[in-house]
C-alpha angles and dihedrals in degrees: 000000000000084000098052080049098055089038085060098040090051092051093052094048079051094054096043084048093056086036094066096031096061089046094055089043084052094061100043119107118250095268097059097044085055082065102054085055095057079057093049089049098046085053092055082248111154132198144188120252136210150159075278102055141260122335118199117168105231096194080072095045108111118254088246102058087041083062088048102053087043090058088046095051089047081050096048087039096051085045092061094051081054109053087038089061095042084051087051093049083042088052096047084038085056101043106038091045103025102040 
């Protein structure tokens, strides 16, 4: 019984984890979800493509490139932080030296 539970409780947290993880694909720009797709491509992940875009079905995606693309999106999403708080010191800078 303690086993089926945990087998259940593993494939939710599975499901919660591609979940996210195609909503935050979903709101990167086009540059960023190429290169999801690079990481697709290197796993030997492929997708279906239309007029609408590119389709991988992430519930057949190894353990090991999910890993990957959630590691670039904690990456993409570290280097926006970033830049928005550059672009906040640039702003005070502006206005406390140039106005």
């Amino acid at each position: 019984m303690a086993a089926a539970a945990s087998a259940a409780t593993s494939s939710i947290n599975m499901h919660s984890r591609l979940v996210a993880l195609k909503d935050n694909i979903e709101l990167l720009s086009k540059v960023h979800q190429s290169e999801v797709l690079r990481i697709c491509d290197k796993g030997g992940v492929s997708g279906s493509e239309n007029k609408n875009g590119v389709f991988i079905n992430l519930t057949c995606v190894a353990e090991s490139i999910i890993t990957e693309l959630e590691t670039y999106l904690d990456y993409v999403r570290d280097q926006e932080i970033q830049l928005n708080e550059i672009e906040q010191q640039k702003k005070e800078l502006t206005t406390k030296y140039f106005k």
